[in-house]
N, C-alpha and C positions, 0 to 999 in steps of 0.2 A: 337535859336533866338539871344541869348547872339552874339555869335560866328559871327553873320551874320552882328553887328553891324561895322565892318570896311568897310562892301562893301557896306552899306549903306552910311556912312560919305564919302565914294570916290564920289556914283553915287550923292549925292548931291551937289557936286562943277559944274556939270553942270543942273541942274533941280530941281524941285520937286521929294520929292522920298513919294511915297505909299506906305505900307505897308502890303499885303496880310498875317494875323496871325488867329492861333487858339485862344479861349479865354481862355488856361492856358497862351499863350507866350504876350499876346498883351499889358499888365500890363507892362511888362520889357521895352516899347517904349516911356512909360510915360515920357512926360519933353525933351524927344531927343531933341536939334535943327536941326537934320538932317533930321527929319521926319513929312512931313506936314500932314500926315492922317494915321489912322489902320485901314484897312476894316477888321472887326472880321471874320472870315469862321469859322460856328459851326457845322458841319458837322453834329453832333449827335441832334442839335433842331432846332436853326431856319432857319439852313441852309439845313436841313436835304432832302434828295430824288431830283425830278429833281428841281421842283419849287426853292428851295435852292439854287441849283449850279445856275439855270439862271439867281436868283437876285443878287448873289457876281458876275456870271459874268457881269450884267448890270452894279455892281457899279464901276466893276474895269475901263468897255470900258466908264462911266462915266468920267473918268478924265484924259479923252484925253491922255492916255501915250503913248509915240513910242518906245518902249521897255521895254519888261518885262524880270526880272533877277530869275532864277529855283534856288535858293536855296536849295529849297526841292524838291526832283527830281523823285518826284510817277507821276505813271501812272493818280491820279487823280488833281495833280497840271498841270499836262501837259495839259492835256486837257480842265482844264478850262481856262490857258493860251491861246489855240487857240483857244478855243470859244469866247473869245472877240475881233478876228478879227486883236488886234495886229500885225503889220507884224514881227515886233525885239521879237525873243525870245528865248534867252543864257540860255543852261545850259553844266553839263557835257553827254561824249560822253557815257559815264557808268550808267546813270542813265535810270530809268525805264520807264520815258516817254520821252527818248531823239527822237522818231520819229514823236513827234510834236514839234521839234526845228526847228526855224531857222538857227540857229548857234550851233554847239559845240562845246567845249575844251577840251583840254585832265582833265583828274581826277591825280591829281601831289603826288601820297604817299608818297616821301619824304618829302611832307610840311604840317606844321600843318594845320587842317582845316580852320581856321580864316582866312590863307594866300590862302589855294585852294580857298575861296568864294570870296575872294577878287578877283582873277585871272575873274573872270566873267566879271569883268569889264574893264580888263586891253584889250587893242589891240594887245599887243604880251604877252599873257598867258606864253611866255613859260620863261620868265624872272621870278627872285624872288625877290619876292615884299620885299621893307623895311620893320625892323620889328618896327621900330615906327607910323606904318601906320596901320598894322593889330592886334596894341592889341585891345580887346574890349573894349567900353566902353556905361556905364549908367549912369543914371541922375535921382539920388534917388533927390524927392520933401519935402516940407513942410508937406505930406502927412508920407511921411515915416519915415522924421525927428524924428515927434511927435508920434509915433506908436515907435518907438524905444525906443524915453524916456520916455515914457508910461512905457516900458515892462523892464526899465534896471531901471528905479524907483521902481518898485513894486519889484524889486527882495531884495533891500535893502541892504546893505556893500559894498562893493569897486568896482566899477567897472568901473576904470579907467584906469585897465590894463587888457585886453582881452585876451582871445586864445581861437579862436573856433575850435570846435569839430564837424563834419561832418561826423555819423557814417552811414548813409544807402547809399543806393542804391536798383534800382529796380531789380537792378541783386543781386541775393545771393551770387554767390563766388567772389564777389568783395566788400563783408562787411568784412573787418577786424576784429576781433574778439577779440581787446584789448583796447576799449575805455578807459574801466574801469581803466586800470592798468597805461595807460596812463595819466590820468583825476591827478591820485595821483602823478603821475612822475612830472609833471608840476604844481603840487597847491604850490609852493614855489617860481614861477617865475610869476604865475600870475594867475586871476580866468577866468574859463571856463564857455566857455558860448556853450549850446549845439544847434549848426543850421541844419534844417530841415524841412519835411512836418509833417502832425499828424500823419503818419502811420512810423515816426519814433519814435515814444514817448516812445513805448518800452526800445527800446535802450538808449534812453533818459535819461528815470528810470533806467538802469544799470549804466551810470555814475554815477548820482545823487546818487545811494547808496554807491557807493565809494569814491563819492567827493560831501558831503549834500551843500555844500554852491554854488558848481555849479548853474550857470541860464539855465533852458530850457525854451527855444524859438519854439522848433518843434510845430510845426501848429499854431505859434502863429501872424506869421508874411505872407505878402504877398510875391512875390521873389523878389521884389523892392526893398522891407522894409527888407527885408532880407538881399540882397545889398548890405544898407546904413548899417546894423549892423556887414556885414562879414570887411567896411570899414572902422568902431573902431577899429578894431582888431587889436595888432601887429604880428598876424600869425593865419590859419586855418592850419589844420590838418584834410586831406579828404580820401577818397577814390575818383576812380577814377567815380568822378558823379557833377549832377550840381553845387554842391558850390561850388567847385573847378573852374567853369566858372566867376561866382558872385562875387569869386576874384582877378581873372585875369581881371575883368574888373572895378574894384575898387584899381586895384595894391596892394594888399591887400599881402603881401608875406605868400606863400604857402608849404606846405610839403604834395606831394600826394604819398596816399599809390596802387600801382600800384601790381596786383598779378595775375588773368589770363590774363588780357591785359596789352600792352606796352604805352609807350610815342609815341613810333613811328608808330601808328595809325593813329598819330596827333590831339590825342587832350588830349596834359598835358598843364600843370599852365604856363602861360603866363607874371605871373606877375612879377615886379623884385625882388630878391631874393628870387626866386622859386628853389625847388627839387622835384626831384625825389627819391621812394622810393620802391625797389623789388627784389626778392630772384634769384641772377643775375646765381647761380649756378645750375638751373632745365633745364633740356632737354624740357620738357612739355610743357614751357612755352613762346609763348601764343597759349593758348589752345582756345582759341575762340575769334570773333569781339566783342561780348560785353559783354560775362562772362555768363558761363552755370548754372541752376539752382544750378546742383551739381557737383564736380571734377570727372571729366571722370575717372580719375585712384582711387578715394577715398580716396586720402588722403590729398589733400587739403594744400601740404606744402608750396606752392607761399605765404601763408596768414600766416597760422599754427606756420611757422618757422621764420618770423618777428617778435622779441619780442617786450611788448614795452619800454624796456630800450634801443634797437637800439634806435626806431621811437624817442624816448624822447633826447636822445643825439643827435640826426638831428634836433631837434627843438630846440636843448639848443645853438648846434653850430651856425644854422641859426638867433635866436636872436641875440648870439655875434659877430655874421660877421655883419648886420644891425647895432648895434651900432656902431663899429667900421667903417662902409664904409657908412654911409645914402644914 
């Protein structure tokens, strides 16, 4: 959803734009101006079986649109695209329900995703889109403001110079496995604040025991509110997972840690004075589109053999290039 927000702010220079979301993503559209409605699709309750799918499709053929844009390109988004009768309906030629398109485009893997979703829109796809046009962007409210300074209150000392920590991911070998060592490398440049869901709290706790005056935020915050807190920040440190999204679209500068997949998937940090981070010397690697439970070979060096006194010296250099160049 993050990612989808440039082809949003395009298709609203000529329209209304709707937004068809699940109810984790539909939070993130909160405050848009480019977005006059979310129809929520909750597939698993009240959207759930056929009854479900007929009333998101009633609500969609509800607001008169002459084109709908596939983003997400399953076989059951497709189809409830052409069950509302719409005749406009773009997506890629690689996607799973592209035989209920009206239109396809080619799928562009030289470009980051943000710029492939933007092409949906464009009349000659096969051009590359400016990159001041396809960073994302969100619009944390008075809502997220105050949930913030809620949670950066109650932690209590300084915290007016940030660096967040983004240890998980739903993939296991794309959890880097030196927050910890990290957390201490950096508590002399600034205090850590740890971003996430509650099923990262673990991890959480392992900074926190090596850096006690660290803030955990994991499940503390919505991904709004999460957001507006990665946008304090003068740098995250992620793996390659959503906060790394959160702040590319808050310009938030980034350091992703990248180990069974590439940048060149297209979807690394967007923001400025962003890097890249990974073990450029592996044959292995990349071993999978979004990171296998466990290393096919067993040993796990993409992640293993990233120390974090590398990662900490990419973060200490990317602070002092920021000062130096704002």
């Amino acid at each position: 959803m993050v990612l989808t927000t440039p082809l949003i702010a395009e298709l609203a220079q000529r329209g209304a734009v709707d937004v068809v979301a699940t109810p984790a993503s539909a939070g993130l559209l909160a405050n848009n101006p480019h977005v006059r409605r979310v129809i929520v699709y909750d597939k698993r309750r009240a959207g759930r079986g056929i009854r479900g799918f007929q009333r998101i499709a009633a609500e969609m053929r509800a607001t008169s649109a002459d084109a709908i844009y596939m983003a997400q390109g399953s076989l059951r988004s497709a189809l409830l695209a052409r069950t509302t009768g719409v005749p406009v309906r773009v997506g890629f030629a690689t996607s799973a329900g592209r035989a209920f398109y009206s239109r396809t485009i080619p799928y562009r893997k030289d470009l980051h995703h943000a710029a492939r979703l933007w092409q949906l829109a464009s009349a000659t796809p096969s051009d590359t889109p400016p990159a001041d046009r396809t960073r994302p962007r969100l619009y944390p409210g008075a809502v997220e403001t105050a949930a913030v300074n809620t949670l950066l209150a109650a932690s209590g000392g300084d915290a007016s110079r940030l660096v967040a920590l983004a240890p998980g991911s739903v993939w296991a070998t794309k959890r880097w496995p030196y927050y910890g060592e990290l957390a201490r490398e950096l508590s002399d440049v600034a205090r850590v604040v740890v971003v996430g869901s509650a099923e990262d709290r673990l991890l959480a706790g392992q900074i926190l025991s090596a850096v006690p005056n660290a803030i955990d935020a994991t499940g503390a915050l919505s991904l709004l509110a999460s957001a507006e807190l990665i946008g304090r920040c003068v740098a995250l440190v992620t793996n390659d997972s959503a906060p790394q999204h959160l702040a590319s679209a808050m310009d938030t500068p980034t350091v992703t840690i990248f180990g069974p997949t590439v940048p060149e998937f297209g979807f690394g940090p967007l923001a400025r004075h962003s890097i890249v981070v990974g073990h450029t010397g592996l044959d292995c690697r990349p071993c999978d589109k979004h990171g296998p439970p466990e290393c096919p070979l067993g040993h796990w060096k993409c992640m293993r053999e990233l120390s974090a006194g590398d990662v900490g010296g990419r973060v200490r250099h990317l602070l002092s290039d920021i000062i130096t160049h704002p």
